[in-house]
PDB file of N, CA, C and O in Angstrom, chain B, residues numbered from 101:
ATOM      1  N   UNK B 101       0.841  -1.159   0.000  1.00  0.00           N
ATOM      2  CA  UNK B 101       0.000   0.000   0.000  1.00  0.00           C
ATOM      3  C   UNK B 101       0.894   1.232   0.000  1.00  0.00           C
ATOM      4  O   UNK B 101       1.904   1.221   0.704  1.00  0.00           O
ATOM      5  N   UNK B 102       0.677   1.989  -0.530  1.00  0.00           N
ATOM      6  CA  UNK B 102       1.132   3.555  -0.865  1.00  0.00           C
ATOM      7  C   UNK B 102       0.233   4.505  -0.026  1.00  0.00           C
ATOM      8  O   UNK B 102      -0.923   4.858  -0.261  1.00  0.00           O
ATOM      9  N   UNK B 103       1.144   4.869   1.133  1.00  0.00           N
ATOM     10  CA  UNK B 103       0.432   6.569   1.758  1.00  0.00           C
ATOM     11  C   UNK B 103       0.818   7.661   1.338  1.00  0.00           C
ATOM     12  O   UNK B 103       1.902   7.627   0.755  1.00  0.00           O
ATOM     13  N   UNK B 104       0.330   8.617   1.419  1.00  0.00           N
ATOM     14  CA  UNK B 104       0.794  10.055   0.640  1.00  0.00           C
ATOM     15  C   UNK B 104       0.275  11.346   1.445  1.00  0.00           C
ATOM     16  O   UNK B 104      -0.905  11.346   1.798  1.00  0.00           O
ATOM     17  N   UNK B 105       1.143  12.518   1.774  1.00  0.00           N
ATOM     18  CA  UNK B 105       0.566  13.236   2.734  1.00  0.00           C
ATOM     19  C   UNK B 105       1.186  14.722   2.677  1.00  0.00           C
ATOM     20  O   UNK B 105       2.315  14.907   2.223  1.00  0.00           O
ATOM     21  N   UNK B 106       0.652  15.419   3.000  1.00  0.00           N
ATOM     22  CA  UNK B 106       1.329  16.996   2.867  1.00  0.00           C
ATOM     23  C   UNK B 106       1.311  17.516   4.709  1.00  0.00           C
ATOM     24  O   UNK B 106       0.439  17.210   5.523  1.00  0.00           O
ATOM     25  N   UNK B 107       2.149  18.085   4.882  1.00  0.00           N
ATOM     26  CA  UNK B 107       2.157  18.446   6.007  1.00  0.00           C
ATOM     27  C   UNK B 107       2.709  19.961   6.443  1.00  0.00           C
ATOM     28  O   UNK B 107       3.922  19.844   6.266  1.00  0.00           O
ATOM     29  N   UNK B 108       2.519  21.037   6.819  1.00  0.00           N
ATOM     30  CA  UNK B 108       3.500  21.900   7.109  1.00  0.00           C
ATOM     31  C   UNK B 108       3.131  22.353   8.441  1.00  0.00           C
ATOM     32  O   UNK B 108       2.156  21.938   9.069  1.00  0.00           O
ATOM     33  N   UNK B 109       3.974  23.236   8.842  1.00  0.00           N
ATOM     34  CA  UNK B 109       4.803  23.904  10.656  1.00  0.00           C
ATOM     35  C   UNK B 109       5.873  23.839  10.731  1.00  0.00           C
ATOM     36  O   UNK B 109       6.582  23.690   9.736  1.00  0.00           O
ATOM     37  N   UNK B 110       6.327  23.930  11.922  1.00  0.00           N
ATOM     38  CA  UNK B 110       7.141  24.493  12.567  1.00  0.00           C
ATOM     39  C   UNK B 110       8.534  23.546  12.069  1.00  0.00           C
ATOM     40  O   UNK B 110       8.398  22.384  12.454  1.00  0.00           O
ATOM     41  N   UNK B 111       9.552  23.727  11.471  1.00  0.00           N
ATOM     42  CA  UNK B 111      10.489  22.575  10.941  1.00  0.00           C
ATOM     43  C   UNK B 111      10.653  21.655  12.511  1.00  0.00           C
ATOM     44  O   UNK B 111      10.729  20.461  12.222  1.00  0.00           O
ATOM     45  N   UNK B 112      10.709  21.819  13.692  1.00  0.00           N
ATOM     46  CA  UNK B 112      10.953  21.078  14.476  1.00  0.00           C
ATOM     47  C   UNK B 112       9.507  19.885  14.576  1.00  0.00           C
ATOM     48  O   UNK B 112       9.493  18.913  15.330  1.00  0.00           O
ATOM     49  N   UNK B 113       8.591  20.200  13.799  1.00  0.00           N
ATOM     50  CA  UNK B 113       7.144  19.301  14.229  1.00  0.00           C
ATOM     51  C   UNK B 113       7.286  18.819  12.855  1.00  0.00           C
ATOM     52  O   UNK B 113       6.863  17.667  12.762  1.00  0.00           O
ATOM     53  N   UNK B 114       7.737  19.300  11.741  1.00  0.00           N
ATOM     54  CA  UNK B 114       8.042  18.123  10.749  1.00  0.00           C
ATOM     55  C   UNK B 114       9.025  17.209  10.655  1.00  0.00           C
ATOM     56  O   UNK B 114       8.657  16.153  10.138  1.00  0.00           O
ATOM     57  N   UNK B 115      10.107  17.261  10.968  1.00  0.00           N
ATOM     58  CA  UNK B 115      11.026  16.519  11.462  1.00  0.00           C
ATOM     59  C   UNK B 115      10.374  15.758  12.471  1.00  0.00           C
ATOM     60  O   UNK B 115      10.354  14.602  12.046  1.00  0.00           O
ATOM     61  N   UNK B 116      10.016  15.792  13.208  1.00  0.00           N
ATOM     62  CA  UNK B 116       9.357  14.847  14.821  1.00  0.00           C
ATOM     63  C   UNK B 116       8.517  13.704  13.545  1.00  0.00           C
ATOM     64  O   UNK B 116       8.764  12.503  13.438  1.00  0.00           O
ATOM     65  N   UNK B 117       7.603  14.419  12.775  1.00  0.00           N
ATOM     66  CA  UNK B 117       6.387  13.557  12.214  1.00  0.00           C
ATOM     67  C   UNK B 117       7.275  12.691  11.430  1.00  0.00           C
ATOM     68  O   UNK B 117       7.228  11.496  11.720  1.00  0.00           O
ATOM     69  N   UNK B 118       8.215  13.117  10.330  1.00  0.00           N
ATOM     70  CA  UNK B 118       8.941  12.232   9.283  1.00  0.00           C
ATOM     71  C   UNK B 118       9.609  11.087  10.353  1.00  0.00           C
ATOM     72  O   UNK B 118       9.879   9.943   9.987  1.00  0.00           O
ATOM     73  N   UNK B 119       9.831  11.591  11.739  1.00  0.00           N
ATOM     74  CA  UNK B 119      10.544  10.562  12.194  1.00  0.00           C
ATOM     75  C   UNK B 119       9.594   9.099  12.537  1.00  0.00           C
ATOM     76  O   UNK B 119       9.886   7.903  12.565  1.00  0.00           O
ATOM     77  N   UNK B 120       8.315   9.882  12.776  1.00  0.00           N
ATOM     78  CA  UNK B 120       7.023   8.793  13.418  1.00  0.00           C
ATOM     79  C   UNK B 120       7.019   7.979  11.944  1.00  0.00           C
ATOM     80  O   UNK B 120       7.358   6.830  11.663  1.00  0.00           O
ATOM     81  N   UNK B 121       6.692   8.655  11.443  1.00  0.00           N
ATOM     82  CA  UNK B 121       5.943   7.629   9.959  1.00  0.00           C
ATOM     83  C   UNK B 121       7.041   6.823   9.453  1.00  0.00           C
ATOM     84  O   UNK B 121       6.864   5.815   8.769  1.00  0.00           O
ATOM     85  N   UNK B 122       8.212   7.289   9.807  1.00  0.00           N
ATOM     86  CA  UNK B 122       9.364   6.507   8.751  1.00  0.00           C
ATOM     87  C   UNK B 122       9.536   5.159   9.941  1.00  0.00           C
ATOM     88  O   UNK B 122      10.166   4.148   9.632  1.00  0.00           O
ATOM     89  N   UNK B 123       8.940   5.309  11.195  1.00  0.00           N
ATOM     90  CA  UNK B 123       9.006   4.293  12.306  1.00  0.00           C
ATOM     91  C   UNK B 123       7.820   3.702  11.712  1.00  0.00           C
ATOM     92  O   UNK B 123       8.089   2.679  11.082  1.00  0.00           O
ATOM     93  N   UNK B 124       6.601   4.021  11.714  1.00  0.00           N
ATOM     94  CA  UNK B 124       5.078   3.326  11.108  1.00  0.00           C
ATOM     95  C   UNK B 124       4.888   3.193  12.877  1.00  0.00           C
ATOM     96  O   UNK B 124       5.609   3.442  13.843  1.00  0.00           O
ATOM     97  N   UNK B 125       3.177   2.532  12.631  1.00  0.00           N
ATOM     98  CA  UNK B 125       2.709   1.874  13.477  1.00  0.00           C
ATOM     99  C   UNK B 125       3.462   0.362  13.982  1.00  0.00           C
ATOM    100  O   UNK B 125       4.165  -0.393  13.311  1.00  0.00           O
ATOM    101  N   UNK B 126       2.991   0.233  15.531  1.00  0.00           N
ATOM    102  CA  UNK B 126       3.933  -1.100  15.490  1.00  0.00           C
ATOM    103  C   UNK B 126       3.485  -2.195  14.709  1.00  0.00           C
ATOM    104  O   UNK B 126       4.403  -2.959  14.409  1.00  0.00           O
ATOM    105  N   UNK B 127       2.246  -2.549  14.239  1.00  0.00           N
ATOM    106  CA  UNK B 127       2.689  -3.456  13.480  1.00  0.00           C
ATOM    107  C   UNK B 127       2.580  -3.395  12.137  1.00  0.00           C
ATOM    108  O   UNK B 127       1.953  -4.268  11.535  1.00  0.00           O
ATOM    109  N   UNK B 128       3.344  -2.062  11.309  1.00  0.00           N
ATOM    110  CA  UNK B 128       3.407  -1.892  10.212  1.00  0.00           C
ATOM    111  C   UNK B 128       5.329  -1.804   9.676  1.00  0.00           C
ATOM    112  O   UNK B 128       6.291  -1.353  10.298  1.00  0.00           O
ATOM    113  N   UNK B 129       5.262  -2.299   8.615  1.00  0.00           N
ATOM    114  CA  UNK B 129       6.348  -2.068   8.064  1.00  0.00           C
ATOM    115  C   UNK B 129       6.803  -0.990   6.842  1.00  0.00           C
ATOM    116  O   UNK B 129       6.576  -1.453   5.724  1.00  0.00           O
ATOM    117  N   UNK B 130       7.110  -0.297   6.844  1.00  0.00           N
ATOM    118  CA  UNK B 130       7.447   1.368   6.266  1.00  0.00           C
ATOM    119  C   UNK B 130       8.769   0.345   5.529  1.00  0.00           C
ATOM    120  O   UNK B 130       9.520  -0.382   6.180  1.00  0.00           O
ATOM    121  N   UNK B 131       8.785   0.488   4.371  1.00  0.00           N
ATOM    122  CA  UNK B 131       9.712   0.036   3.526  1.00  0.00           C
ATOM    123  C   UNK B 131      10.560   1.055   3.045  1.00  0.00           C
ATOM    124  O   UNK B 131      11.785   0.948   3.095  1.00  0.00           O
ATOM    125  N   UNK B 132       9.829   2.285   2.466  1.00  0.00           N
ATOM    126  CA  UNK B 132      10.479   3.347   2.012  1.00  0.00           C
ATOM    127  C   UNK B 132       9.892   4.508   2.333  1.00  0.00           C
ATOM    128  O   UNK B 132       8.681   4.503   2.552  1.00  0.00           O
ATOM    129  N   UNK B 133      10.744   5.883   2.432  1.00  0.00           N
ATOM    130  CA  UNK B 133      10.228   7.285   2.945  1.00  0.00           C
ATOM    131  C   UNK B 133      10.473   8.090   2.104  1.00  0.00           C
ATOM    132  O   UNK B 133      11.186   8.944   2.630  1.00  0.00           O
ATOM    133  N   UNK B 134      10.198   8.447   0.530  1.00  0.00           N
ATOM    134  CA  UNK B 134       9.846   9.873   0.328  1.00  0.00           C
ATOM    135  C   UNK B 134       9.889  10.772   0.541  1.00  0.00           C
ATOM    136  O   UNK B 134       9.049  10.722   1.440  1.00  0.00           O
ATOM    137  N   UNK B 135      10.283  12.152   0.512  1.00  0.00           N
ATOM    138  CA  UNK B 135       9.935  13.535   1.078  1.00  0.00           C
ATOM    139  C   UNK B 135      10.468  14.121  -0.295  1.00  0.00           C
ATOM    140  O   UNK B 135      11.111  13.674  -1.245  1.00  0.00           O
ATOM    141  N   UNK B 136       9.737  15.664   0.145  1.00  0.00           N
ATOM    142  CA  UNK B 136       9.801  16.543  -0.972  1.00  0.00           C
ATOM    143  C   UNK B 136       9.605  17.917  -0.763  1.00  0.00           C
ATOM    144  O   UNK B 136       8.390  18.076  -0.886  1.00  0.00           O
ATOM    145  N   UNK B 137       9.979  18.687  -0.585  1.00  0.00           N
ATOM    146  CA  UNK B 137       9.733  20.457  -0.406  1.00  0.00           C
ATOM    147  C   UNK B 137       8.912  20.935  -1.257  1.00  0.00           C
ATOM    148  O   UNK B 137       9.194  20.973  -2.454  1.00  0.00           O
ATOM    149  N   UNK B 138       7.869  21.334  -0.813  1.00  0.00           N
ATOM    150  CA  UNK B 138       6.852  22.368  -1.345  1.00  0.00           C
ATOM    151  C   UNK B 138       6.470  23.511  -0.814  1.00  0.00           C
ATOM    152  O   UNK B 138       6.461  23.889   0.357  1.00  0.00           O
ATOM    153  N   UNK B 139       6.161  24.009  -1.773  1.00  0.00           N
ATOM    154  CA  UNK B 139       5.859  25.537  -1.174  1.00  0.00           C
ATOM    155  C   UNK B 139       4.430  25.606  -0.465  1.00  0.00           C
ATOM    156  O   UNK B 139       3.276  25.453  -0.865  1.00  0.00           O
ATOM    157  N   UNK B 140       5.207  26.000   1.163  1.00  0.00           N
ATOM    158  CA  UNK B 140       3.818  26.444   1.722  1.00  0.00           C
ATOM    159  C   UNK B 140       2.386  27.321   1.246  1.00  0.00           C
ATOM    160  O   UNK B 140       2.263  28.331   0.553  1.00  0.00           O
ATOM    161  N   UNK B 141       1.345  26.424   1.969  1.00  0.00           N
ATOM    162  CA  UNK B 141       0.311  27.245   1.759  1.00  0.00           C
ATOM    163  C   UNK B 141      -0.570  28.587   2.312  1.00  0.00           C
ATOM    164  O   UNK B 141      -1.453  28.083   3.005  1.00  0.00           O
ATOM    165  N   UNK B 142      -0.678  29.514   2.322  1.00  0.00           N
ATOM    166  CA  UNK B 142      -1.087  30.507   3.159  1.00  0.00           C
ATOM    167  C   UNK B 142      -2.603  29.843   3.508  1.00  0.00           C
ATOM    168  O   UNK B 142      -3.266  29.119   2.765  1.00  0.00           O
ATOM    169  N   UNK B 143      -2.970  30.342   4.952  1.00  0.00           N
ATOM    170  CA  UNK B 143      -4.551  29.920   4.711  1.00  0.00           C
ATOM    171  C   UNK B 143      -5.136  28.331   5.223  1.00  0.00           C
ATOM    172  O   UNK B 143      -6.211  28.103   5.778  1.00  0.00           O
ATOM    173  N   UNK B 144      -4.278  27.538   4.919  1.00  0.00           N
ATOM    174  CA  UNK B 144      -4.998  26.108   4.820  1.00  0.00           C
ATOM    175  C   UNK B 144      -4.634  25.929   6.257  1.00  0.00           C
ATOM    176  O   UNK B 144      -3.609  26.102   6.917  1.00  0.00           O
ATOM    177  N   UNK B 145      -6.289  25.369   6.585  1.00  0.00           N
ATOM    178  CA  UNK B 145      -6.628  25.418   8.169  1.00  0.00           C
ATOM    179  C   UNK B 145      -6.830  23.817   8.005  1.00  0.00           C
ATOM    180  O   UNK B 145      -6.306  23.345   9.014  1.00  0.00           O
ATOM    181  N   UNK B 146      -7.229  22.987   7.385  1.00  0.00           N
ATOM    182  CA  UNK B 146      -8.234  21.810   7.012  1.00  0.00           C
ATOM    183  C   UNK B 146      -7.738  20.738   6.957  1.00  0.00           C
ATOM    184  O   UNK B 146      -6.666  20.827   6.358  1.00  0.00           O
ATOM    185  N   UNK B 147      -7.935  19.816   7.247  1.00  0.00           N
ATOM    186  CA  UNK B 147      -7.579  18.230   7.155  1.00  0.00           C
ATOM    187  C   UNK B 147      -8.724  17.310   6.294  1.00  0.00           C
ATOM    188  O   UNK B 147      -9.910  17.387   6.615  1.00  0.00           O
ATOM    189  N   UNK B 148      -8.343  16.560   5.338  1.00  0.00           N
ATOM    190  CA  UNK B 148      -8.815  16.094   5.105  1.00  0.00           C
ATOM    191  C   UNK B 148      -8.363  14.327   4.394  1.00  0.00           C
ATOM    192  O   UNK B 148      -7.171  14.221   4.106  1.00  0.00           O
ATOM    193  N   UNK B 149      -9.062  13.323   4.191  1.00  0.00           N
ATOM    194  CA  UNK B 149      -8.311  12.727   3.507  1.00  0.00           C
ATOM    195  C   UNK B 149      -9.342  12.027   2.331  1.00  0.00           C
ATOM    196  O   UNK B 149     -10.551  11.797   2.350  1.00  0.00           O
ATOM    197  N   UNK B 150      -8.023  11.745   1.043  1.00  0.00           N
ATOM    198  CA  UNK B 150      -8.544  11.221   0.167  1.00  0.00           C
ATOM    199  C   UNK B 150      -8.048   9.876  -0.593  1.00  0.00           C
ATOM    200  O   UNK B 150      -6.885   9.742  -0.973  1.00  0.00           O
ATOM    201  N   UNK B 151      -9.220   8.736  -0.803  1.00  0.00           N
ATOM    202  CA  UNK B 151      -8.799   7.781  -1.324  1.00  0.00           C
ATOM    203  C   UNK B 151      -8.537   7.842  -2.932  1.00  0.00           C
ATOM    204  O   UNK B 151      -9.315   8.468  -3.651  1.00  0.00           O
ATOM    205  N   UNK B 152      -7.592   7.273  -3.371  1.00  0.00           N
ATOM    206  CA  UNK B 152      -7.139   7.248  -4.727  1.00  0.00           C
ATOM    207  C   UNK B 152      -8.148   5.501  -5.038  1.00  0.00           C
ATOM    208  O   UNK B 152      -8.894   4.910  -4.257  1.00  0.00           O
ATOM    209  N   UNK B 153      -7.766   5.156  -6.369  1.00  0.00           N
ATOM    210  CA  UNK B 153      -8.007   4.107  -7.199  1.00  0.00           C
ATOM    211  C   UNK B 153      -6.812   3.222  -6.526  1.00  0.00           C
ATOM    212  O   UNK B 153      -6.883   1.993  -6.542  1.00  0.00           O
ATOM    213  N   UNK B 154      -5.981   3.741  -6.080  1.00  0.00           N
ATOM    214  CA  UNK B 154      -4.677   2.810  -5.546  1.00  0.00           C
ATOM    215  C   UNK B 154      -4.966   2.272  -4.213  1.00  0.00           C
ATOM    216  O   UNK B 154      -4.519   1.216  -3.765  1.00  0.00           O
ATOM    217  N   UNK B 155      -5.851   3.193  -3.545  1.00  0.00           N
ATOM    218  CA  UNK B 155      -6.126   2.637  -2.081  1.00  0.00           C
ATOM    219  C   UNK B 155      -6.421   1.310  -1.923  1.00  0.00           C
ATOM    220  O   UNK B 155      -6.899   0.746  -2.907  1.00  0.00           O
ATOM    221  N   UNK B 156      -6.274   0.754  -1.047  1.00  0.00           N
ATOM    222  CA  UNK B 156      -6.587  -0.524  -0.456  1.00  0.00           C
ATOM    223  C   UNK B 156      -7.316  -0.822   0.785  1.00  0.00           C
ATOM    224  O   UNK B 156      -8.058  -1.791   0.947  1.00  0.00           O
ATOM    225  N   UNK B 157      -6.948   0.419   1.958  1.00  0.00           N
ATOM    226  CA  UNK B 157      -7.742   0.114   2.948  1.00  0.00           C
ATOM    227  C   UNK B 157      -8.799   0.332   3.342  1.00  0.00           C
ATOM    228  O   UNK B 157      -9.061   1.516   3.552  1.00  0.00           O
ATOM    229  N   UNK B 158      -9.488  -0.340   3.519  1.00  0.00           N
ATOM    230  CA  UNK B 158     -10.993  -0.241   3.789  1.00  0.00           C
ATOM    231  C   UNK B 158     -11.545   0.018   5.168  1.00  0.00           C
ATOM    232  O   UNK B 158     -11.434  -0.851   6.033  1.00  0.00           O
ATOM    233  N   UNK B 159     -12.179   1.258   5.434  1.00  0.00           N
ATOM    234  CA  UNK B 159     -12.402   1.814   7.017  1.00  0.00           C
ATOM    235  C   UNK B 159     -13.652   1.156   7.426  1.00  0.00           C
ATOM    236  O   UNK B 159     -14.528   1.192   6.563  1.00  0.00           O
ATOM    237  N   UNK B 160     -14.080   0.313   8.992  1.00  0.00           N
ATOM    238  CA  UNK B 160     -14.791   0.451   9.115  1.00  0.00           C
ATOM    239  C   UNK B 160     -15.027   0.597  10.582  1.00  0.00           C
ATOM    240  O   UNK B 160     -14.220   0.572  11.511  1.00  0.00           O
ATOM    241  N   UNK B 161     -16.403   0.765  10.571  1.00  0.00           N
ATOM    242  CA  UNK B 161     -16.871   1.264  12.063  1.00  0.00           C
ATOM    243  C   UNK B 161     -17.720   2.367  11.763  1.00  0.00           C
ATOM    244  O   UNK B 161     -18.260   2.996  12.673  1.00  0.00           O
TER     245      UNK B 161
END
């Protein structure tokens, strides 16, 4: 499965997060980590998430 995510703050709270995800959940295995610099967004308050055609996991509850 492929995750994909945008994140911005404070460089000390992105660094902390790249460190969580590149660890995963305990019982997940993180094979490879990605990153990429983009230009911040002014404005964006919002979270949201979206499934692609690639997704696989299925939420329930």
């Amino acid at each position: 499965m492929t995750v994909e995510g945008e994140a911005q703050g404070p460089d000390e709270a992105i660094q902390e997060l790249v460190k969580e995800i590149n660890n995963g959940p305990r019982l997940a295995h993180v094979v490879k980590l990605e990153k990429k610099e983009i230009p911040p967004q002014e404005g964006e308050g919002l979270f949201g998430v979206k499934r692609t055609s690639e997704s696989t996991f299925n939420a329930t509850g």
